[in-house]
mmJSON file of the N, C-alpha and C atoms, coordinates in Angstrom:
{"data_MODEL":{"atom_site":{
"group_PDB":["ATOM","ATOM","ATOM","ATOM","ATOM","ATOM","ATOM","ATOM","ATOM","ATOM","ATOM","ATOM","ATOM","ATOM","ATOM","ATOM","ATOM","ATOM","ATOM","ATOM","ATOM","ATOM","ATOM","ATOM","ATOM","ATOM","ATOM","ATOM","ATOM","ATOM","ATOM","ATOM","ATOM","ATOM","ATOM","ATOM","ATOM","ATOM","ATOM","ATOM","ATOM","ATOM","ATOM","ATOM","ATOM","ATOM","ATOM","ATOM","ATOM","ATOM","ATOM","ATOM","ATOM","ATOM","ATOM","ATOM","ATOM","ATOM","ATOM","ATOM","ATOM","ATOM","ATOM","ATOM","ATOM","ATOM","ATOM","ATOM","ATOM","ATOM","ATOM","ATOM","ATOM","ATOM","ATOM","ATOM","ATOM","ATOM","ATOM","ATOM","ATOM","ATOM","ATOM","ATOM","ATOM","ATOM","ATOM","ATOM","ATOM","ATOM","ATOM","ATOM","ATOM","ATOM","ATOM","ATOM","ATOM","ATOM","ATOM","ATOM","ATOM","ATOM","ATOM","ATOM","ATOM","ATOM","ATOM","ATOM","ATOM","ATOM","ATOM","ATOM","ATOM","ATOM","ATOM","ATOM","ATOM","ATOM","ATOM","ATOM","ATOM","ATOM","ATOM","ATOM","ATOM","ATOM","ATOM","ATOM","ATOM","ATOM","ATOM","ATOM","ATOM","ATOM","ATOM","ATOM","ATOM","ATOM","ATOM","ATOM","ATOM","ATOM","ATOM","ATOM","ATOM","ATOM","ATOM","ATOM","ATOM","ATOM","ATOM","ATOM","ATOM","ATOM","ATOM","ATOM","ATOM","ATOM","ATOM","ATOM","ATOM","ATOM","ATOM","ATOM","ATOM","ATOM","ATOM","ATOM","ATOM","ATOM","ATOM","ATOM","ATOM","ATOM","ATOM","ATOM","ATOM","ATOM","ATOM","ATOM","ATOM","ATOM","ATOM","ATOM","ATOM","ATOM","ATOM","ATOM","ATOM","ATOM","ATOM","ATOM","ATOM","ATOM","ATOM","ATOM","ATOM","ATOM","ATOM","ATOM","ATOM","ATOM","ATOM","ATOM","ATOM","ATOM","ATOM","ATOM","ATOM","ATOM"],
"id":[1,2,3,4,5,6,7,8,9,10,11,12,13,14,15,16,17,18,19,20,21,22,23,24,25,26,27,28,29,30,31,32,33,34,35,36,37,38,39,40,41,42,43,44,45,46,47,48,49,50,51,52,53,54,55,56,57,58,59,60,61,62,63,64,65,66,67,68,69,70,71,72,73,74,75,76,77,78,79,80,81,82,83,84,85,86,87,88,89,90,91,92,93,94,95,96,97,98,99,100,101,102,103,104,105,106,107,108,109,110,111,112,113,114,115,116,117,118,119,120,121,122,123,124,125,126,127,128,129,130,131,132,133,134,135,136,137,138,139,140,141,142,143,144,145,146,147,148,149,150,151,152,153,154,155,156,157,158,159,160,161,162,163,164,165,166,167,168,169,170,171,172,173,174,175,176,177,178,179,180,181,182,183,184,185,186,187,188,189,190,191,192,193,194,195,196,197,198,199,200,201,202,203,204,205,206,207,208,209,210],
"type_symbol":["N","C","C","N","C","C","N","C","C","N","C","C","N","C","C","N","C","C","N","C","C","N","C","C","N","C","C","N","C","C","N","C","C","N","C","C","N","C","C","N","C","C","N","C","C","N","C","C","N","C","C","N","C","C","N","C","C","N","C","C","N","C","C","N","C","C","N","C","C","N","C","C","N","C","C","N","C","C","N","C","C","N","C","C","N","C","C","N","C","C","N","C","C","N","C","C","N","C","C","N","C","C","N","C","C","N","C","C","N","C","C","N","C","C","N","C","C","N","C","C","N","C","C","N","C","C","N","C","C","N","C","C","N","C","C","N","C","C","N","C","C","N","C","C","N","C","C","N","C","C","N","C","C","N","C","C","N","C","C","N","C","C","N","C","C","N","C","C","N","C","C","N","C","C","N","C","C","N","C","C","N","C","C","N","C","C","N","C","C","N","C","C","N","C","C","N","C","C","N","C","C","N","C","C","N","C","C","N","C","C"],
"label_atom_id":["N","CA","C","N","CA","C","N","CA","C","N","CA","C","N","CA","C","N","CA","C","N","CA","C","N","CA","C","N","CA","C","N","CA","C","N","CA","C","N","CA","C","N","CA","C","N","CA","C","N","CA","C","N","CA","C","N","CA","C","N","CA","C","N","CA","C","N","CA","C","N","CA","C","N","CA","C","N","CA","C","N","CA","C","N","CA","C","N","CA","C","N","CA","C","N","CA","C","N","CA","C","N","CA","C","N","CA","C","N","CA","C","N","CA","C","N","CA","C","N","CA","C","N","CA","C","N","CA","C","N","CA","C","N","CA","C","N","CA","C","N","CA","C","N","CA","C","N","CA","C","N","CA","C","N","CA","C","N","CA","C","N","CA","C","N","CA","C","N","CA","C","N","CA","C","N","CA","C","N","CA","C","N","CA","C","N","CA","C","N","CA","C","N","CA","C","N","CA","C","N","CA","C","N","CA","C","N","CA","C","N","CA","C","N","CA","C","N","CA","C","N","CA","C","N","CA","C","N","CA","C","N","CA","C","N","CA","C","N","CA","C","N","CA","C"],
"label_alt_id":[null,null,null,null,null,null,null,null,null,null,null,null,null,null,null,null,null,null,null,null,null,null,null,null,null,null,null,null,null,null,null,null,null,null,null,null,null,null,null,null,null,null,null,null,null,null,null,null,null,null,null,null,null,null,null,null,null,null,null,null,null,null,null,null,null,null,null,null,null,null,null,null,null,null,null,null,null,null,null,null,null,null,null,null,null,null,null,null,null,null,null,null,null,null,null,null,null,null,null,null,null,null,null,null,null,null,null,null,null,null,null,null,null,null,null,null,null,null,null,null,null,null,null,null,null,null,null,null,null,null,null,null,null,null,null,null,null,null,null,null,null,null,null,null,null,null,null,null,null,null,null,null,null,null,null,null,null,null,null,null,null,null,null,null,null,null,null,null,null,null,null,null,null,null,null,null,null,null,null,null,null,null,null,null,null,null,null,null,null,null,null,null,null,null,null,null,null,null,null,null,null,null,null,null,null,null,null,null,null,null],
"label_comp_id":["UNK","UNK","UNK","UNK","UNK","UNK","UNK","UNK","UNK","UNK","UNK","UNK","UNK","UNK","UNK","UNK","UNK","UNK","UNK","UNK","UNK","UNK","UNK","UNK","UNK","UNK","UNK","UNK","UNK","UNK","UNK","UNK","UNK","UNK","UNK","UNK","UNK","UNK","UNK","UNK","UNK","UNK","UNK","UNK","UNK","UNK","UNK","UNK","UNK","UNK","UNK","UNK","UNK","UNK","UNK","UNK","UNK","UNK","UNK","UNK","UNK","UNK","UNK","UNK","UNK","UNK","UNK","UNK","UNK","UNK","UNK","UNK","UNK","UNK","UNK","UNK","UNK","UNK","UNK","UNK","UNK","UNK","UNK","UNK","UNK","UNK","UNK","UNK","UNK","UNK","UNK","UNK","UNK","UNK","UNK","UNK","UNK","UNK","UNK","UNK","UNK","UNK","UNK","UNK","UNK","UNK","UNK","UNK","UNK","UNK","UNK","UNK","UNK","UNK","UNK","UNK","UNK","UNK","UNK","UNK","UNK","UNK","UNK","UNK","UNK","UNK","UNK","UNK","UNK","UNK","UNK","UNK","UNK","UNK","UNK","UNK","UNK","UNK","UNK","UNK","UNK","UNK","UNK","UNK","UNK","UNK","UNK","UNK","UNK","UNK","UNK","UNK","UNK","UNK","UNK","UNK","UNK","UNK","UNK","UNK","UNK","UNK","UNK","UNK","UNK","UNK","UNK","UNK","UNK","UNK","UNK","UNK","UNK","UNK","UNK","UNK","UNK","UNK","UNK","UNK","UNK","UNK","UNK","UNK","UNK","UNK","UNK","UNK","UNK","UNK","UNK","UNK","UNK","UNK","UNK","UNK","UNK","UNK","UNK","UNK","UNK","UNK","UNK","UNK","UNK","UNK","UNK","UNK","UNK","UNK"],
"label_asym_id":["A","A","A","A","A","A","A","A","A","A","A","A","A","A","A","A","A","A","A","A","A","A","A","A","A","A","A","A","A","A","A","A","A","A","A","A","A","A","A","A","A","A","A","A","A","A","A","A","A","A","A","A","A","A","A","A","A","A","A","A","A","A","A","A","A","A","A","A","A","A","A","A","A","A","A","A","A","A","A","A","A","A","A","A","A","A","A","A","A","A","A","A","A","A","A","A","A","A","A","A","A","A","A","A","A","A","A","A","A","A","A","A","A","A","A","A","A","A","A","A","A","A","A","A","A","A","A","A","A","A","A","A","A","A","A","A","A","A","A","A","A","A","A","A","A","A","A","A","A","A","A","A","A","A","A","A","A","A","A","A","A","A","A","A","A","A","A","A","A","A","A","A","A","A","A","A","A","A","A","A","A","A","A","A","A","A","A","A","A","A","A","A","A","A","A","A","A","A","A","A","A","A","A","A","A","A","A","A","A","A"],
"label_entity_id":["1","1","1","1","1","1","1","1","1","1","1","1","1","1","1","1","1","1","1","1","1","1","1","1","1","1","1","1","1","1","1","1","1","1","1","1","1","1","1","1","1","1","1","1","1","1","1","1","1","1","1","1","1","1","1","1","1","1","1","1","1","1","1","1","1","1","1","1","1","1","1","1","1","1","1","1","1","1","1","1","1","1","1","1","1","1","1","1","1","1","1","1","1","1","1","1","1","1","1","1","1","1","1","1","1","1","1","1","1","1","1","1","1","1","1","1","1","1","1","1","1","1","1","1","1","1","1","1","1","1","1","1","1","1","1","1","1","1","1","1","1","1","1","1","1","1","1","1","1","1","1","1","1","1","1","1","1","1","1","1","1","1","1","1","1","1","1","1","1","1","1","1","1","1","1","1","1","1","1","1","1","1","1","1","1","1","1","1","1","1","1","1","1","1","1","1","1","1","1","1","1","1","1","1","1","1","1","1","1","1"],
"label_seq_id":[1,1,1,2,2,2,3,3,3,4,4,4,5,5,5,6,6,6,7,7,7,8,8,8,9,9,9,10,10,10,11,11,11,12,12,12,13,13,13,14,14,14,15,15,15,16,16,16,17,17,17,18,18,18,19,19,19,20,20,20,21,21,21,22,22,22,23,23,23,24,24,24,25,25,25,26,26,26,27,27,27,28,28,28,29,29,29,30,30,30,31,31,31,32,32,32,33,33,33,34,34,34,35,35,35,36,36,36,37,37,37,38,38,38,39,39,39,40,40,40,41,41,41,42,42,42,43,43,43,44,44,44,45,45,45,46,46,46,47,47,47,48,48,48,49,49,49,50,50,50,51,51,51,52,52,52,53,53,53,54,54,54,55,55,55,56,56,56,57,57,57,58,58,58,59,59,59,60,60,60,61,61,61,62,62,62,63,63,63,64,64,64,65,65,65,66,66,66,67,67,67,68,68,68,69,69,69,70,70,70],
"pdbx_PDB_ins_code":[null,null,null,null,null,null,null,null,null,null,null,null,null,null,null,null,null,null,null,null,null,null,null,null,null,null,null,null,null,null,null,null,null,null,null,null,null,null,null,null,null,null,null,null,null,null,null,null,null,null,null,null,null,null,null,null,null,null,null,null,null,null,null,null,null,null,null,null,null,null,null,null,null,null,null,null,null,null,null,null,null,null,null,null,null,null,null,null,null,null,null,null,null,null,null,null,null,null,null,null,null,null,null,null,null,null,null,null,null,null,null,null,null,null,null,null,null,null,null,null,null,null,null,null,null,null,null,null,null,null,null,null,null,null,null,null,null,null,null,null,null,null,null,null,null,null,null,null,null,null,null,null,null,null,null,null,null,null,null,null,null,null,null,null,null,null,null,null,null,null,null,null,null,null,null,null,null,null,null,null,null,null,null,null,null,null,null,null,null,null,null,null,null,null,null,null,null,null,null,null,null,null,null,null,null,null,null,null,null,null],
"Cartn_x":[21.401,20.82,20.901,19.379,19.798,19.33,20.415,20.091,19.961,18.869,18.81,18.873,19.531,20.061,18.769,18.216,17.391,17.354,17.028,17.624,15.463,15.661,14.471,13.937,13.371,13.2,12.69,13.198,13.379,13.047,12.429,13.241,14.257,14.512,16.027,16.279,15.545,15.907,15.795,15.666,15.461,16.55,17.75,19.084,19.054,18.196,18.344,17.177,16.374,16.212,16.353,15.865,15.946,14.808,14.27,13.102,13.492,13.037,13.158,11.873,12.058,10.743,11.253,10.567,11.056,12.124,13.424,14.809,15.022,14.535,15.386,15.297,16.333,16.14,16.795,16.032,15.626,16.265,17.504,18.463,17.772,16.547,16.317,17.223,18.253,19.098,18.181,18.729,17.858,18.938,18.532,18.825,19.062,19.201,18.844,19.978,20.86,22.457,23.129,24.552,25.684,25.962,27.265,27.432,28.254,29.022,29.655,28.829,27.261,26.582,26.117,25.822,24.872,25.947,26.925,28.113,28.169,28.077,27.817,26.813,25.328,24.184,23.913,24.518,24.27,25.124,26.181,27.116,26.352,25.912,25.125,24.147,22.86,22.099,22.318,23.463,24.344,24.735,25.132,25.529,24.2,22.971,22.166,21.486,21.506,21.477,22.589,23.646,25.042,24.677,24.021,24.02,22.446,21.82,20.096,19.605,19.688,18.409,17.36,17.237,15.479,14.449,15.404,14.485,14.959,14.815,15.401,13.91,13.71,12.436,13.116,13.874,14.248,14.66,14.059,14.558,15.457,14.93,15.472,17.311,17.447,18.811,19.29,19.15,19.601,20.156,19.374,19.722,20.729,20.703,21.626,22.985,23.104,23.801,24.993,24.189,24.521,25.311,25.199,25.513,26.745,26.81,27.933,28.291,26.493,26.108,26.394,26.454,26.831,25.831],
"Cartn_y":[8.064,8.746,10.251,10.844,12.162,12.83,13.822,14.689,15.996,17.075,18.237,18.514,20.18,21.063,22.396,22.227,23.621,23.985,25.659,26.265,26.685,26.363,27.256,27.568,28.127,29.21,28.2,27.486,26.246,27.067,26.323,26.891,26.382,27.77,27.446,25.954,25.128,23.658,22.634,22.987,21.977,22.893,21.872,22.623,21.507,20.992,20.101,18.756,18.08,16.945,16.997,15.289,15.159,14.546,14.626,14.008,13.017,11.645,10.723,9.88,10.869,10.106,9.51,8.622,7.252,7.909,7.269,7.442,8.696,9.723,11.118,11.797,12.191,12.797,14.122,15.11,16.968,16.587,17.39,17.991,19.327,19.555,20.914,21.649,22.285,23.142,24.684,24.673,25.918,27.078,28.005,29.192,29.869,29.76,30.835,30.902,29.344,29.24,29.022,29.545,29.637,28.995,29.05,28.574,27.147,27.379,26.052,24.77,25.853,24.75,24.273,24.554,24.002,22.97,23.213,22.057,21.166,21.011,20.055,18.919,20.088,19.676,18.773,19.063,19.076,17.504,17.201,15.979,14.867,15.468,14.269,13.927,14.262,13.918,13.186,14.226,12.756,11.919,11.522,9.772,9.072,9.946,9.195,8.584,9.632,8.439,7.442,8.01,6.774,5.249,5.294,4.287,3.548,4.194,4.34,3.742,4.443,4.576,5.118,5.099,6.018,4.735,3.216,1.996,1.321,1.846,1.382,1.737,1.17,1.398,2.469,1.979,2.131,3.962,5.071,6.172,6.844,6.696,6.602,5.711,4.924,4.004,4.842,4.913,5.547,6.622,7.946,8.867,8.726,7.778,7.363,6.926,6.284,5.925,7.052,7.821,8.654,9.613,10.117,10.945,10.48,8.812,8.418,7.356,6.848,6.427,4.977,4.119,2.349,1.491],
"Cartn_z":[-13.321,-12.188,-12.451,-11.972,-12.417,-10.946,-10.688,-9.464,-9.8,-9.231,-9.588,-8.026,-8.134,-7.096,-6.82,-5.604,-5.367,-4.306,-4.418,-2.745,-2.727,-1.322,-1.295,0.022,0.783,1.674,2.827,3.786,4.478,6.02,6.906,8.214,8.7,9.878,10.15,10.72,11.187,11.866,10.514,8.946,8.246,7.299,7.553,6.48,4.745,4.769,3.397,3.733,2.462,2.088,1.11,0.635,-0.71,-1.131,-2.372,-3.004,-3.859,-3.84,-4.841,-5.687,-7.194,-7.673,-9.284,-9.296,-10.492,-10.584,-9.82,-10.006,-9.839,-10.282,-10.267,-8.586,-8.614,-7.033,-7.294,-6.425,-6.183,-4.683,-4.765,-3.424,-3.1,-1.597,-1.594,-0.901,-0.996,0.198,0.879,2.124,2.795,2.249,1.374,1.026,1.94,3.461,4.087,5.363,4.409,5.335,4.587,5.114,4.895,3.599,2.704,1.455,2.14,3.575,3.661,4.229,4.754,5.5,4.889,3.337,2.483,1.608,1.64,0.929,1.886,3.144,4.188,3.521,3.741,3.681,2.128,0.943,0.251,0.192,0.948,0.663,1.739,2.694,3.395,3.027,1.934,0.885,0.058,-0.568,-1.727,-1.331,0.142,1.119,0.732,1.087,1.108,-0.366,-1.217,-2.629,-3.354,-2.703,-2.876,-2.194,-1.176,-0.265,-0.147,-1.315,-1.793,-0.733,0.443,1.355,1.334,0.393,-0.398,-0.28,-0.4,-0.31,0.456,1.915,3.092,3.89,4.911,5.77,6.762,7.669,9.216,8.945,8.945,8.829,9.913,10.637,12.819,12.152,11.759,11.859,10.535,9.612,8.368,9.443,9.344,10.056,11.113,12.06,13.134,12.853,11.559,11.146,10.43,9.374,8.732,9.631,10.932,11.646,12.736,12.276,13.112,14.209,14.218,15.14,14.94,15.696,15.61,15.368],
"occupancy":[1.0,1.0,1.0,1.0,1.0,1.0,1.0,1.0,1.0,1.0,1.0,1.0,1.0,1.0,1.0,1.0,1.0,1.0,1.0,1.0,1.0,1.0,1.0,1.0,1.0,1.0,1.0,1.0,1.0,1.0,1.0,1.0,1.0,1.0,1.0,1.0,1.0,1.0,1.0,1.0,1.0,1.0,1.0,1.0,1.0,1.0,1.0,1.0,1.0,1.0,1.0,1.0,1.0,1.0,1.0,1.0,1.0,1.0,1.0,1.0,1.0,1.0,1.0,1.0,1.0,1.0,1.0,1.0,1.0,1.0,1.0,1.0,1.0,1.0,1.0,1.0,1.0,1.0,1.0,1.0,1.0,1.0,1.0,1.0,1.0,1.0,1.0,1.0,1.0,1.0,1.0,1.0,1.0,1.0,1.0,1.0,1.0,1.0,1.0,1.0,1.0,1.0,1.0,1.0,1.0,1.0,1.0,1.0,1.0,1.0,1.0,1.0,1.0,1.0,1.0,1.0,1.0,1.0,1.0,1.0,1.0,1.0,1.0,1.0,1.0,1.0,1.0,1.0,1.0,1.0,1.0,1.0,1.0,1.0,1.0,1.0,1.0,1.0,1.0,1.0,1.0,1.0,1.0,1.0,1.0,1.0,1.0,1.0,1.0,1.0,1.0,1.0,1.0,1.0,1.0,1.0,1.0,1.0,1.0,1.0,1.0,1.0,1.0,1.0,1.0,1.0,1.0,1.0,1.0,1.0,1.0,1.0,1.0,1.0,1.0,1.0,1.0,1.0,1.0,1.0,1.0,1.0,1.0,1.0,1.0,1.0,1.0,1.0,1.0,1.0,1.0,1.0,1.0,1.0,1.0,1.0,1.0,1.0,1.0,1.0,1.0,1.0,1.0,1.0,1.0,1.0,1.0,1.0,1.0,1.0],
"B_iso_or_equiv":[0.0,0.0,0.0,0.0,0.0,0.0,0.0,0.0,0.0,0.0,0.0,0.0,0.0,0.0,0.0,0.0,0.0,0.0,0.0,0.0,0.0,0.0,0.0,0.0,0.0,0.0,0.0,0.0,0.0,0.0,0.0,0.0,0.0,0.0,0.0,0.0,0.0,0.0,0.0,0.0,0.0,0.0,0.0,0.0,0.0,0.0,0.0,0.0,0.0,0.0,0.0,0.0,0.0,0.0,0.0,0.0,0.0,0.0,0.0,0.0,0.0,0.0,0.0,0.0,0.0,0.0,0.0,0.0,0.0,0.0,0.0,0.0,0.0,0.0,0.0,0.0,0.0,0.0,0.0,0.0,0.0,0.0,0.0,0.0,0.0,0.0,0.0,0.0,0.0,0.0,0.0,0.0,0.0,0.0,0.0,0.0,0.0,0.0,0.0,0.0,0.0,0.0,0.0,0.0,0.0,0.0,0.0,0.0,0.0,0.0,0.0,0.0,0.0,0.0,0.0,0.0,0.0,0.0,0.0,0.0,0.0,0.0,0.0,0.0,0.0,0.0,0.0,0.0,0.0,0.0,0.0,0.0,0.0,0.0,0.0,0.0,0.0,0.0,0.0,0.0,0.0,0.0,0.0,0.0,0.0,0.0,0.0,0.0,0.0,0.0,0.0,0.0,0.0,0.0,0.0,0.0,0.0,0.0,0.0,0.0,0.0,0.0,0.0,0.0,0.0,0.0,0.0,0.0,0.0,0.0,0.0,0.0,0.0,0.0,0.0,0.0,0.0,0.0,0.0,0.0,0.0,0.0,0.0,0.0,0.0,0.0,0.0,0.0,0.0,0.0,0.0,0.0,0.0,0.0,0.0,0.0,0.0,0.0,0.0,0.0,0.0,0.0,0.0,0.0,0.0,0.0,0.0,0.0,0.0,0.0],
"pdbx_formal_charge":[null,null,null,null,null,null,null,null,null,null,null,null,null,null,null,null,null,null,null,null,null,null,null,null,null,null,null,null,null,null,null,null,null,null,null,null,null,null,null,null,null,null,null,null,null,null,null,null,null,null,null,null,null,null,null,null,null,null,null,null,null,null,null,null,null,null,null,null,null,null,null,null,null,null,null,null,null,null,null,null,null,null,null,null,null,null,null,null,null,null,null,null,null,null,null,null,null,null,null,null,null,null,null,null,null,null,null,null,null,null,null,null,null,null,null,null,null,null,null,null,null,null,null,null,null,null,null,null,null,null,null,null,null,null,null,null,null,null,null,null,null,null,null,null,null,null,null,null,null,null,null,null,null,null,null,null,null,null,null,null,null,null,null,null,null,null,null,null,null,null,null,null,null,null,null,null,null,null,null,null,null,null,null,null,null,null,null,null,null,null,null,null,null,null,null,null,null,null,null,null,null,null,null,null,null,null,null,null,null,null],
"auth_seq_id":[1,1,1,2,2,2,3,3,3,4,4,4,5,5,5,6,6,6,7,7,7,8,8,8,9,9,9,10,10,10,11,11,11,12,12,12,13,13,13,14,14,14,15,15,15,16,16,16,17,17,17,18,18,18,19,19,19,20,20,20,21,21,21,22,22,22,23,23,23,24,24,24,25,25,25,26,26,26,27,27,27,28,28,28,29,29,29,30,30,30,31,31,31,32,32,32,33,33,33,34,34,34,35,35,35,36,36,36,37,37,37,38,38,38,39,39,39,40,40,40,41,41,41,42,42,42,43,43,43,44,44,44,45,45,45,46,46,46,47,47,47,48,48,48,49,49,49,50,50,50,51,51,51,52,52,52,53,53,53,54,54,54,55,55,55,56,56,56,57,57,57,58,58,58,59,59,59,60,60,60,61,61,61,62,62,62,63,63,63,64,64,64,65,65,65,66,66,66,67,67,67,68,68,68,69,69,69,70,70,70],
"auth_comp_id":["UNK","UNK","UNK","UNK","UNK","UNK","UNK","UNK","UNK","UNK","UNK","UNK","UNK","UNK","UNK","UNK","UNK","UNK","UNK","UNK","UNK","UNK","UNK","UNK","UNK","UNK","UNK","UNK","UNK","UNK","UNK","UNK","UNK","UNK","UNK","UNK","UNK","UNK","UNK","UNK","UNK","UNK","UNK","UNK","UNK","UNK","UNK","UNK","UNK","UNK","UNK","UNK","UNK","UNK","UNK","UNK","UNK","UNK","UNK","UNK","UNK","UNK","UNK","UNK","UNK","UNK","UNK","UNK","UNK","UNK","UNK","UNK","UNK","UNK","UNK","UNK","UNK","UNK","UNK","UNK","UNK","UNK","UNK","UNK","UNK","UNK","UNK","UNK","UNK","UNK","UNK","UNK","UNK","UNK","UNK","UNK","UNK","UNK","UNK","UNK","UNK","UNK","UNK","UNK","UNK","UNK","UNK","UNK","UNK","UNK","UNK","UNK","UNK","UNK","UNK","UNK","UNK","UNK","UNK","UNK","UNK","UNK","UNK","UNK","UNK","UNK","UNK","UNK","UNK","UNK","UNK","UNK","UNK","UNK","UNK","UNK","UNK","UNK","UNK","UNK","UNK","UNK","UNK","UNK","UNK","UNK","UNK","UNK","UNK","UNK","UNK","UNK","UNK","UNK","UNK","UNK","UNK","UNK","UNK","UNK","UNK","UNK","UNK","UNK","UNK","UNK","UNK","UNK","UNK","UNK","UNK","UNK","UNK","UNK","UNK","UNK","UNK","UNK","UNK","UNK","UNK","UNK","UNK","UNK","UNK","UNK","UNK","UNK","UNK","UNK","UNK","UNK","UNK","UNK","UNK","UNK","UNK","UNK","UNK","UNK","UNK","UNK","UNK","UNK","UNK","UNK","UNK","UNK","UNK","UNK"],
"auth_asym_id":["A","A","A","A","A","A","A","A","A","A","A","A","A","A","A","A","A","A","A","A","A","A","A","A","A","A","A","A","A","A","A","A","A","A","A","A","A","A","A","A","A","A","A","A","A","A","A","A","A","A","A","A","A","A","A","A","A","A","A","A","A","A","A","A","A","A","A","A","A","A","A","A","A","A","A","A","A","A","A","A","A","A","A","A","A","A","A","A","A","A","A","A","A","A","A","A","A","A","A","A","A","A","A","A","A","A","A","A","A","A","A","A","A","A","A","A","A","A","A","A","A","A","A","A","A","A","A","A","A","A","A","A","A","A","A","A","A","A","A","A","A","A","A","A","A","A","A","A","A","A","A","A","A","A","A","A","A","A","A","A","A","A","A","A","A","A","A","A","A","A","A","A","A","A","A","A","A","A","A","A","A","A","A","A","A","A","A","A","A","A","A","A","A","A","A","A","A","A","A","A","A","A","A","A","A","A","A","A","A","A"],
"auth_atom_id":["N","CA","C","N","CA","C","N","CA","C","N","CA","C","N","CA","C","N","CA","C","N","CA","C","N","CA","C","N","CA","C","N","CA","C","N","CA","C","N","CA","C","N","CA","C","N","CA","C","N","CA","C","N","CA","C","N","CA","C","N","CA","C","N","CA","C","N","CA","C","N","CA","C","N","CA","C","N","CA","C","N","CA","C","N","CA","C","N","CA","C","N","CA","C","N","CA","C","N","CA","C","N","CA","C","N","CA","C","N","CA","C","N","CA","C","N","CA","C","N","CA","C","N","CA","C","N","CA","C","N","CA","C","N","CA","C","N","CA","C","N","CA","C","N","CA","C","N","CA","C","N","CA","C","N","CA","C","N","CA","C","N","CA","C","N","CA","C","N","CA","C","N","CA","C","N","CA","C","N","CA","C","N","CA","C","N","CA","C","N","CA","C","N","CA","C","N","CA","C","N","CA","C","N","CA","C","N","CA","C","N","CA","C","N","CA","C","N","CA","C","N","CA","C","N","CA","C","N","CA","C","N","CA","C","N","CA","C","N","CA","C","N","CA","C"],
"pdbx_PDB_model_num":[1,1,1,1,1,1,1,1,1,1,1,1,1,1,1,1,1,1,1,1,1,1,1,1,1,1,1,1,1,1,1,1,1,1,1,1,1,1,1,1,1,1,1,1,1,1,1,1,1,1,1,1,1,1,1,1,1,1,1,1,1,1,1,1,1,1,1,1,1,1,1,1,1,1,1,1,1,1,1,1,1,1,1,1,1,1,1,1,1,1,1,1,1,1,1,1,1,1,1,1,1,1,1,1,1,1,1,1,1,1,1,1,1,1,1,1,1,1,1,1,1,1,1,1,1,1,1,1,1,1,1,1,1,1,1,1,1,1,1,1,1,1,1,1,1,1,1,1,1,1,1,1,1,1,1,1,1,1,1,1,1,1,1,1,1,1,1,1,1,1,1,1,1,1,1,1,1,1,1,1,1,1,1,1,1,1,1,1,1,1,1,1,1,1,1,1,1,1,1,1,1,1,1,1,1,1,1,1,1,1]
}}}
């Protein structure tokens, strides 16, 4: 698995996704926060290719989930 790291000029309500194409997945972080918000941002991305919900449908429950939810 290969992951690449990029910051790039995001708005403020979108702190990170991630792109997944034939296997490789692009972490985008928003350049435009904090260094701890983006180590946040950057580890709840990596949940999500640990747990490869990239080939999961339900995005609404992923998300819900991811954040804590039951």
């Amino acid at each position: 698995m290969m992951i690449n790291v990029v910051y790039a000029d995001l708005p403020p309500k979108v702190k990170a996704f991630t792109v997944c194409q034939d296997g490789y997945y692009t972490i985008v972080l928003n350049q435009n926060l904090s260094k701890a918000q983006n180590q946040i941002s950057y580890l709840h991305e990596l949940d999500h290719i640990i747990k490869d919900d990239f080939n999961k449908e339900d995005i609404q429950k992923i998300e819900h989930e991811a954040h804590g939810g039951d």
